[in-house]
C-alpha positions as CSV (number, residue, x, y, z in Angstrom):
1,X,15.3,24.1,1.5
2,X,17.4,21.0,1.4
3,X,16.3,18.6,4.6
4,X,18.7,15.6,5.9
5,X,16.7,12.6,6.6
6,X,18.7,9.7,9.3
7,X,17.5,6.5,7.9
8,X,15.9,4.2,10.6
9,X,15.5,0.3,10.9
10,X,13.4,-0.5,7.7
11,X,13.7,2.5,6.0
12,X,15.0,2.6,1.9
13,X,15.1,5.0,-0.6
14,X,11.5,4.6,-1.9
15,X,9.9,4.5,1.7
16,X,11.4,7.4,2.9
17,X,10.7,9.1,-0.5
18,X,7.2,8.1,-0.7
19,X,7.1,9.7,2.9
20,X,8.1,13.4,1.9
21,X,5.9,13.2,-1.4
22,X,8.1,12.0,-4.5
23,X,6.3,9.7,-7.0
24,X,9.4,8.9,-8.2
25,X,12.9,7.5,-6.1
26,X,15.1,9.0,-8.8
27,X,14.4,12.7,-7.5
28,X,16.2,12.3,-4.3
29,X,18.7,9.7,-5.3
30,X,20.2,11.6,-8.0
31,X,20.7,14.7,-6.2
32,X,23.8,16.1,-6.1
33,X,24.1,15.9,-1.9
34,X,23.2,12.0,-2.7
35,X,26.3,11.5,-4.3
36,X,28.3,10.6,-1.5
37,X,26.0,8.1,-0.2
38,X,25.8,6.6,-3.4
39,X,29.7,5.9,-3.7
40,X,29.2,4.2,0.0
41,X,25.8,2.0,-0.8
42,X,25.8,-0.3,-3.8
43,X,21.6,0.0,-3.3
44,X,19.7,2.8,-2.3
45,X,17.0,-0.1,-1.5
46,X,19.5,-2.0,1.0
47,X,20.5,1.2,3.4
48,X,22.3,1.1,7.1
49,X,20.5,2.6,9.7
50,X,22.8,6.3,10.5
51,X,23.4,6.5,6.6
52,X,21.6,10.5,5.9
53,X,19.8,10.6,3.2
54,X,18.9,14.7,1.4
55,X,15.7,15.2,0.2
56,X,15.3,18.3,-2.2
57,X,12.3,20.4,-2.1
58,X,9.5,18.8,-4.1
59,X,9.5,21.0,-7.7
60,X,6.1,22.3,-9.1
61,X,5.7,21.7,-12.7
62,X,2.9,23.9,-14.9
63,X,1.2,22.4,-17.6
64,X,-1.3,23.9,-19.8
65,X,-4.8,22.7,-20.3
66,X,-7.9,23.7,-21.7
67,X,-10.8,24.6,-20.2
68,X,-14.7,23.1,-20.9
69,X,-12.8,19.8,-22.3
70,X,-11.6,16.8,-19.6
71,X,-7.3,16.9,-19.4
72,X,-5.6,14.1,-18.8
73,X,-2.8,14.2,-17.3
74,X,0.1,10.7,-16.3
75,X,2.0,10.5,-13.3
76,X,5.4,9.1,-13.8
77,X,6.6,7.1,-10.8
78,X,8.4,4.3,-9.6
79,X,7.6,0.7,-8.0
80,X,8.7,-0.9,-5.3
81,X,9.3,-4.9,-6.6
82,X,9.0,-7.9,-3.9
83,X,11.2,-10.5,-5.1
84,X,11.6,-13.8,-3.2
85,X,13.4,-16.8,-4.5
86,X,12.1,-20.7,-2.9
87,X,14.8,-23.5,-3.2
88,X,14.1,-26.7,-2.7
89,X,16.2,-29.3,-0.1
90,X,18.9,-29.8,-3.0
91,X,18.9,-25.8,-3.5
92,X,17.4,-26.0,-6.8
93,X,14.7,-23.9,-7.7
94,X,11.0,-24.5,-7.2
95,X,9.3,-23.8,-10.6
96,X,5.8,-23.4,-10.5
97,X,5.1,-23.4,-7.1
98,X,1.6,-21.5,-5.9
99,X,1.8,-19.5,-2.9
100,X,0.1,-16.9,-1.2
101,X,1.7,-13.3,-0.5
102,X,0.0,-10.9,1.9
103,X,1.6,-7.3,1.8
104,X,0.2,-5.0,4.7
105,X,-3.0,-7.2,4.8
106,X,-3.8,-7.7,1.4
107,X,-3.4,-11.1,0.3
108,X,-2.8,-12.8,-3.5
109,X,-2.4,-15.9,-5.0
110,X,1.4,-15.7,-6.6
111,X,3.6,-18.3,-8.8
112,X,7.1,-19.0,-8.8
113,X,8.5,-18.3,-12.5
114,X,11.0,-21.0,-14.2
115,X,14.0,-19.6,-11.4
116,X,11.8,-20.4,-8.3
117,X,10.9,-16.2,-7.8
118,X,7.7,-15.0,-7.1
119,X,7.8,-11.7,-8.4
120,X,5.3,-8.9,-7.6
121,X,5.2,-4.9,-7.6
122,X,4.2,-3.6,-3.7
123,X,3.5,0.1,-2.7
124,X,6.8,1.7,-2.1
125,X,5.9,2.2,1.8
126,X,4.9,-1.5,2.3
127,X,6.9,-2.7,5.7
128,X,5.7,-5.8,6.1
129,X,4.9,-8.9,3.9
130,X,4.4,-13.0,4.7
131,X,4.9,-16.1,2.1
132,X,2.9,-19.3,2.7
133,X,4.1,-22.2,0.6
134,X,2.6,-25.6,1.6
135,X,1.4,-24.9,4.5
136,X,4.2,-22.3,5.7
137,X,4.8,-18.7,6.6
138,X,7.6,-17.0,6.2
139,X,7.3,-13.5,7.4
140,X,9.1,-11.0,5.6
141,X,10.6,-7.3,6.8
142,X,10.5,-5.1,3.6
143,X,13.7,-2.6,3.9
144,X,15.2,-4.2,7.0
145,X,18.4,-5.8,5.4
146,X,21.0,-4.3,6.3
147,X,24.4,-3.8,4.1
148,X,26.5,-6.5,3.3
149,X,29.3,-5.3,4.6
150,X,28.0,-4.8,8.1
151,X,27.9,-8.1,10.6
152,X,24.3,-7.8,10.9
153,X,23.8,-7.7,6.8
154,X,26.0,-10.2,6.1
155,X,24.2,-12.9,8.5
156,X,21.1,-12.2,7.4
157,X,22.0,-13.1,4.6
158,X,23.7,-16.5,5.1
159,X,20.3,-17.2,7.8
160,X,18.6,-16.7,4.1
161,X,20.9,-19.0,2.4
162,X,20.6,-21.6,5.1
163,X,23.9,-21.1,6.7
164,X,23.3,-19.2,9.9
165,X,21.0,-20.2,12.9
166,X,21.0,-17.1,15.3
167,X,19.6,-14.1,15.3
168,X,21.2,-11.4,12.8
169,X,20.1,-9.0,15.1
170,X,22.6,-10.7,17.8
171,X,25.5,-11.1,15.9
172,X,28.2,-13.5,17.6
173,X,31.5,-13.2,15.8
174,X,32.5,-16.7,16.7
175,X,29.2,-18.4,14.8
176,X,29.3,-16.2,11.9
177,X,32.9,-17.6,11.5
178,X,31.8,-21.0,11.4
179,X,28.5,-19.9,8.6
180,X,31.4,-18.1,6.7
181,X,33.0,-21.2,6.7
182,X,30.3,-23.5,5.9
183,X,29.5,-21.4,2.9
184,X,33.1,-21.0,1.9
185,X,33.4,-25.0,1.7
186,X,30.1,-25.4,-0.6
187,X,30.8,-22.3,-2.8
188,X,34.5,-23.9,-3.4
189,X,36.4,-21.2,-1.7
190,X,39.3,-21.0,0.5
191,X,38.1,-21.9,4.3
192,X,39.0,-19.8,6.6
193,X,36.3,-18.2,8.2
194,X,37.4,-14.7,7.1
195,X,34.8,-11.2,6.2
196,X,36.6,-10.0,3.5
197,X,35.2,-7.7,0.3
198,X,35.1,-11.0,-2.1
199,X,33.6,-13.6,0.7
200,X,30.7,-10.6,0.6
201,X,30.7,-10.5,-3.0
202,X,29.8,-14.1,-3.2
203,X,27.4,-14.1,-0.2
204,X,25.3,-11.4,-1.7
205,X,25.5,-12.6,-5.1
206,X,24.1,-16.2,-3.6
207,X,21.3,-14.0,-1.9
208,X,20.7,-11.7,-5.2
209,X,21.3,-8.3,-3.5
């Protein structure tokens, strides 16, 4: 039987399939009932809290195998990829740089490749994760951006890009004016403060989703 799942704060496609039993996302994205949803969100990794997601019923698959001999059999699922980009003061990328990613308590040592990203594959349920470079944390809430086209998405992603200082949370429509603007002016577009489909564009193509 088909089920509706509300997503919640934090919650993407790969959580919230990982939570009903799907190794892999494609299984519930690509269902039909999906394909509305799909039109709406550009990424089924960056969902709105209210957006309903369907989950199918899990399919059971035989395979033969013989018996008195070991089988082996491969799972085919997907990965969840952390992907975190450090600039420097002049916003040009730190190559090279060593830092140290914890993911739900389990801690590496990670390097920036040649565009400043550390790059690294995380169980597709992980919520939470923190970054230390020189000395640093920065704590990081795995599925909690929102859309860009919300207030909340878009000014969480300007706080990312340097551009806005309150809480995205607590969006106040007279400072994310003045963030819009401040971007505008350094990305050489026209000033004037407005949320329109191309000043998101270019904010999340800035970000990188």
């Amino acid at each position: 039987m088909l089920r509706k799942h509300v997503i919640r704060q934090g919650e993407h496609l790969a959580s919230v399939a990982a939570r009903y039993g799907f190794a892999n996302d494609d299984a519930v994205w690509q269902h039909p009932d999906n394909a509305e949803l799909k039109r709406k969100r550009r990424s089924p990794y960056v969902l709105a809290p209210g957006d309903t997601l369907a989950i199918p019923d899990a399919e059971a698959k035989e395979v033969d195998a013989s018996t008195g001999r070991m089988n082996r059999f491969v799972l085919k699922r997907t990965w969840l990829q952390l992907a975190v980009r450090l600039l420097d003061w002049r916003d040009q990328p730190l190559q090279g740089a060593r830092c140290e990613l914890a993911v739900d308590g389990i801690i590496e040592e990670v390097t920036t490749d040649a565009d400043g990203i550390v790059r690294k594959p995380i169980p597709r349920d992980a919520r939470r994760a923190t970054l230390t470079y020189g000395g640093v944390g920065y704590d990081l809430a795995i599925g909690h951006l929102d859309p860009v086209e919300g207030p909340a998405g878009l000014a969480a992603r300007l706080s990312a890009l340097g551009y806005w200082m309150g809480d995205p949370g607590d969006v106040d429509e007279d400072m994310l004016r003045f963030a819009i603007e401040l971007f505008q002016y350094d990305h050489g577009l026209t000033v004037d403060g407005e949320r329109t489909p191309s000043l998101e564009a270019a904010v999340e193509d800035a970000h990188g989703c």
